[in-house]
N, C-alpha and C positions, 0 to 999 in steps of 0.2 A: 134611779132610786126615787119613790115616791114616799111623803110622811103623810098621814093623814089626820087631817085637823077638824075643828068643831066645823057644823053646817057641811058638813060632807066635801071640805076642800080640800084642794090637791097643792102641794110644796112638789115642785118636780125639778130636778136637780139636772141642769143642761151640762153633762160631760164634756169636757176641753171651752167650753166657754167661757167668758170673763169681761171684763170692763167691755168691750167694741160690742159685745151682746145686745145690750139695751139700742135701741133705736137713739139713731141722732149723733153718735158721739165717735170721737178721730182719737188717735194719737199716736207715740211714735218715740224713738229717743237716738241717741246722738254718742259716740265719744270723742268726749273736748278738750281731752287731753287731764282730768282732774285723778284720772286713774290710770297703772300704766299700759292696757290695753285691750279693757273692758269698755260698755258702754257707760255712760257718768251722767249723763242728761237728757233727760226723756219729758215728756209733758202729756195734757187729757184736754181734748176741744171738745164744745159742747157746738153744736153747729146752731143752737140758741142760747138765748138767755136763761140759766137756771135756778129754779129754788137751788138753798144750800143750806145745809149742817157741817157742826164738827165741834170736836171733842177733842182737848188738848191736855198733855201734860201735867200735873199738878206741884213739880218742882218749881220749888223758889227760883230757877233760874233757865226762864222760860228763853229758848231762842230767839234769836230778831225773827228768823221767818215766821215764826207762830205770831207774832205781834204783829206783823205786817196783815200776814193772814184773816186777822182777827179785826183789823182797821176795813182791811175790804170787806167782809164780814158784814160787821154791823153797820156799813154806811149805805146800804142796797137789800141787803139780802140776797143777793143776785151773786152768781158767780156765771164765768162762761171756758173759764183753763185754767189749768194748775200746770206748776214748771218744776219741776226739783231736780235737783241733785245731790249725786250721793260725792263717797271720799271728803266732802270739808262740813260738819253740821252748825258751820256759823253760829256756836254759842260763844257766851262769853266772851263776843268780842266787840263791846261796848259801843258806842255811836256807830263806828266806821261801822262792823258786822250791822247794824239796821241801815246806815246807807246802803252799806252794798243789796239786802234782802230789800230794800226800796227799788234798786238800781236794777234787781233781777226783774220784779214785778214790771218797772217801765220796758226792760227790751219785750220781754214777754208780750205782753202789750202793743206794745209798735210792729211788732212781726206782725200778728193776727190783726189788727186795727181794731182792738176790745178799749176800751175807759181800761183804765189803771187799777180801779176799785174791782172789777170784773176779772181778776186773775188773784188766782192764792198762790202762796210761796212755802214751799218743804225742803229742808234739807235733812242731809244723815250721812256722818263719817265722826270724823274725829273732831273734840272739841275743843275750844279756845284757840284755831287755826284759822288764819284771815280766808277769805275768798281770793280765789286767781282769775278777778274780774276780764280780763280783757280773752281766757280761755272759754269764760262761760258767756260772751258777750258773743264770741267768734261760733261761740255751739249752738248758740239760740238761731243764729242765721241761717245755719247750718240745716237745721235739726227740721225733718218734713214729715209729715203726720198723714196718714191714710186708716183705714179700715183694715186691713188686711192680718192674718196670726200676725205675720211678720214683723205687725207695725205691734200691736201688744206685746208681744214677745220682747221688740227694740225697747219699752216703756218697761217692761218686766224686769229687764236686766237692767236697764241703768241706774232702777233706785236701788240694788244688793251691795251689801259691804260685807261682812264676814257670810252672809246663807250662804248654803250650799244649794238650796231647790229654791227655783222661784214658786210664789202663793199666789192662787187665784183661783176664783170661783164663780159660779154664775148660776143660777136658779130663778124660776118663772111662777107662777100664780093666775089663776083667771079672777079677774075682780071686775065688774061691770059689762060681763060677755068679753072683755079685752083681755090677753095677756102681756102681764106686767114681769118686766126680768129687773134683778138686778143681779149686777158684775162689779167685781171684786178682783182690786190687786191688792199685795201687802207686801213688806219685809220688814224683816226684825227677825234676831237669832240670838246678841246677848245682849245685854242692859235690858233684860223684859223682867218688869212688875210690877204693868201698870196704874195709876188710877186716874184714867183718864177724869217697844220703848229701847236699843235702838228699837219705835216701834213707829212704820206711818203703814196708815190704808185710808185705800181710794175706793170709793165705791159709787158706781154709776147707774141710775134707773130712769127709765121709761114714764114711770109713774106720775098722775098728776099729782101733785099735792106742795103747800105753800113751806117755805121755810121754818115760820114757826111750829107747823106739827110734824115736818120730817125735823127738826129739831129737839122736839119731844122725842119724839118717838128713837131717834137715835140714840140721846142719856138714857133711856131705859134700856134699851137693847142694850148698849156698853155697859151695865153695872153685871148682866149676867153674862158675857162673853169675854170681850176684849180685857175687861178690869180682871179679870178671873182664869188669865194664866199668866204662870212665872217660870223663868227659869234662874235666873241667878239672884232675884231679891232686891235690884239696883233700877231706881226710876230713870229715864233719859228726859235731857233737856228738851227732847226733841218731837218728844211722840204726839200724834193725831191722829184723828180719824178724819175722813169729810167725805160728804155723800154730794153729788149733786142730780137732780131730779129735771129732766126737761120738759116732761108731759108728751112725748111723742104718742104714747098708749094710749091717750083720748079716754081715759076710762075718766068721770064720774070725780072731782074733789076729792081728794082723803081726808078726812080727820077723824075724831074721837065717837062722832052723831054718824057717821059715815055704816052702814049696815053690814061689810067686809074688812071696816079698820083692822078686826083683827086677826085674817088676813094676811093682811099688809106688816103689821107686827110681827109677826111670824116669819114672812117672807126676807124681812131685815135680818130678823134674829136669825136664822138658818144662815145666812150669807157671813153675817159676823161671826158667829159659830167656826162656820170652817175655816174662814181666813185665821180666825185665834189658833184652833186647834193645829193648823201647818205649819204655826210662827212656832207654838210648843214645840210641835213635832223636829223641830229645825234648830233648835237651841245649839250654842256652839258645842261642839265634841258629842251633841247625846247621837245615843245609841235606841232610846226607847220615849214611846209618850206614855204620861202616868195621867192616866184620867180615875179624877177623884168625885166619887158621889158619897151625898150626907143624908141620909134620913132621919127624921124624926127629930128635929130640931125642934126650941120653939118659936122659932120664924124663919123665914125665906132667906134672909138677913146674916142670919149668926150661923145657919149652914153655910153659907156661901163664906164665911169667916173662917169657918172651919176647914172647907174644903181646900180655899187657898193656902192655910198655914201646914197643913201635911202636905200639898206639892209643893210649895216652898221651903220644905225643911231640906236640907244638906244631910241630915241623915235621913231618911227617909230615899233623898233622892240619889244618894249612894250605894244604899243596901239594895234599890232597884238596879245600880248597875253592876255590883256585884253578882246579883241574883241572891239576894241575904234573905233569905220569907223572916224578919226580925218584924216581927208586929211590934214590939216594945217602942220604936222609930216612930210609928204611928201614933200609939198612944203618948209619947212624948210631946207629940205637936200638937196631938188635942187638947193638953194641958196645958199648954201654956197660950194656948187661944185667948182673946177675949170674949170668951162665949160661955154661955150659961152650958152646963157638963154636969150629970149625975154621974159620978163615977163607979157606982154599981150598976149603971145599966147599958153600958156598951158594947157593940157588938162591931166585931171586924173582918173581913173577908179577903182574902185576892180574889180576884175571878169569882167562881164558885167553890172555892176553898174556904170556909169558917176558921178562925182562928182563935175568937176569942167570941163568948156571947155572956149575956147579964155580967160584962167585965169579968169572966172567969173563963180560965184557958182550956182549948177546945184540943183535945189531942190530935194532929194532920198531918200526912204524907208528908216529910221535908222533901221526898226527890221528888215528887208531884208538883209542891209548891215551887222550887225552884224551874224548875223544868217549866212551868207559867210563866216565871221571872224572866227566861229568855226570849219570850215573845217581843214583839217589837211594839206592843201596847199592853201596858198594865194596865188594870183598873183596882181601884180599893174603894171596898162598901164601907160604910161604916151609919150606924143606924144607933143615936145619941136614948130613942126610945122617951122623951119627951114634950113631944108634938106633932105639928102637921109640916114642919116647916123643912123646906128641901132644897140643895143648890150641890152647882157642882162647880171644879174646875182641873185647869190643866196645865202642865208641867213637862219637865224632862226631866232624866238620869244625869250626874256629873260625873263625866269622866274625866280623865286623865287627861283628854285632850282641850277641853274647858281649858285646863290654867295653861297649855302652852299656844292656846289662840290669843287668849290675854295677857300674856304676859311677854308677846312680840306684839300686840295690836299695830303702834305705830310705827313697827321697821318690818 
């Protein structure tokens, strides 16, 4: 699949590829016994020292690994491995849980023979449950990193707790006659809605360019991707994003003065794009993704407001698993947006089905529209008809099986 972008570029989408894509980078994962017969611990080697971003959380009750994280972080800029595991997400549990996200960071470290500051630490399971240090100490030894599907695949599985498909993506670019990839893992299925959830990604690139602008450049790309889908409405302690960049691609410095930054903007945003869209796609119990476009807003801002509050509405995301064509669901969530709304001049769609236009109801096929419903990607237009301003995002249906994933979580 190719998009095409200003200056006649090409976004080209490398099927089955993912994080090992990009030039330079290992890894690999382990089971350490923290799950009862899955993989549970996996890691990402950068075979150099790399720029780094990343985008955490915004719950008051940030995990130790993000703190940890965030310590290596800002003391270098430099990262060179990430370690995670899933089954325990070491929140809420006070000094010990940041020794132990300390303690993880150090073996990690002494494996590879990286500085301490040079490793980030992720976890994701269940929260307020200690670490079973001496299982994840035994798996780090353990645990051997290569190139190969096998070795991504081993890394794919071990960070999942409730998904049912593992996420990942990979897409290339030419910027400076070199081609630039980046690779993408994720998981997350429920606690997603985020503002940078259960939600981490990992993304990997070739690309040269310094911390500080793939830092930029990353908070932009997450307000229009990652921030911008939910499934059940509930933020995680745990959620991240982190990019690391090695320069294997020899292309040319990135930044903002850079004559293809944007690019390279592009090439992010399509990578976070699909990773988001798979986490939607994957939400506990659904059956469907509800991809929601806004036009005509009057900012980029208050569409994207909008957009999220109709795939995050429980009716809305109901009546799409029902297959209800209840437009009323819709315009429910538009209203109680925080977004500037004429309400004479809305217009709503499924698909290419009109439903409602200048806010007055468009007479439509119900067995057409439903018969849309059962597709296994909705889409709902909705065009506010007072401005330029445009955003989208993405969602799932709640079913049935939603509350009885949740409502056995920890047994």
């Amino acid at each position: 699949m190719y998009q095409a972008l200003t200056d006649q570029k090409l976004i080209k989408e490398i099927h089955n590829g993912g994080i090992l894509t990009p030039e330079g980078f290992m890894c690999g994962g382990v089971h350490a016994g923290l799950r009862y017969n899955k993989h549970d611990l996996g890691m990402i080697v950068s075979e150099t020292p790399s720029s780094c971003a990343a985008v955490y959380t915004t719950s008051h009750f940030q995990a130790a690994p993000l703190l940890v994280t965030q310590e290596s972080i800002t003391q270098e800029g430099v990262l060179q491995a990430i370690v995670v595991n899933s089954a325990c997400a070491n929140a809420c549990t006070g000094d010990q849980g940041y020794l132990d996200a300390l303690k993880m960071r150090s073996l990690a470290a002494s494996k590879l023979g990286f500085a301490e500051h040079h490793v980030a630490v992720a976890s994701t399971g269940v929260i307020g449950e200690f670490m079973q240090m001496e299982k994840i100490e035994a798996g780090i030894k353990r645990l051997t990193i290569g190139k190969r599907a096998d070795d991504a695949e081993a890394f794919q599985t071990a960070i999942l707790t409730t998904d049912i498909v593992m996420k990942q993506c990979c897409y290339s670019a030419e910027i400076d006659g070199m081609t630039v990839h980046i690779g993408g893992a994720a998981k997350g299925s429920g606690m997603i809605h985020p503002n940078m959830a259960t939600m981490l990604g990992f993304l990997t690139t070739d690309a040269v360019i310094s911390s500080e602008h793939l830092s930029a450049a990353l908070k932009g790309v997450t307000n229009t991707t990652f921030n911008q889908i939910t499934v059940d409405g509930d933020v995680s302690t745990n959620d991240m994003v982190l990019v690391m960049a090695n320069g294997a691609a020899a292309n040319k410095p990135l930044n903002p003065d850079h004559p293809e930054w944007p690019v390279f903007l592009e090439l992010l945003k399509e990578s976070c794009a699909s990773l988001a869209k798979q986490i939607a796609r994957d939400g506990e119990g659904a059956t469907k993704l509800i991809e929601v476009s806004v036009a005509g807003a009057i900012s980029d801002d208050e569409a994207r407001i909008i957009a999220k509050k109709i795939a995050g509405s429980n009716l809305v995301k109901t009546a799409v698993y029902g297959a209800d064509a209840n437009w009323g669901r819709i315009i429910g969530a538009i209203g109680q947006s925080q977004a500037t709304v004429n309400p004479k001049t809305v217009d709503i769609a499924l698909g290419d089905i009109t439903m409602l236009q200048g806010s007055t109801p468009i007479a439509f096929d119900e067995n057409g529209a439903k018969d849309y419903l059962m597709n296994d990607k909705v889409q709902i237009f909705v065009d506010l008809h007072l401005g330029d301003g445009k955003g989208m995002a993405w969602g799932c249906d709640l079913s049935y099986d939603y509350v009885k994933i949740n409502a056995s979580y920890r047994t």
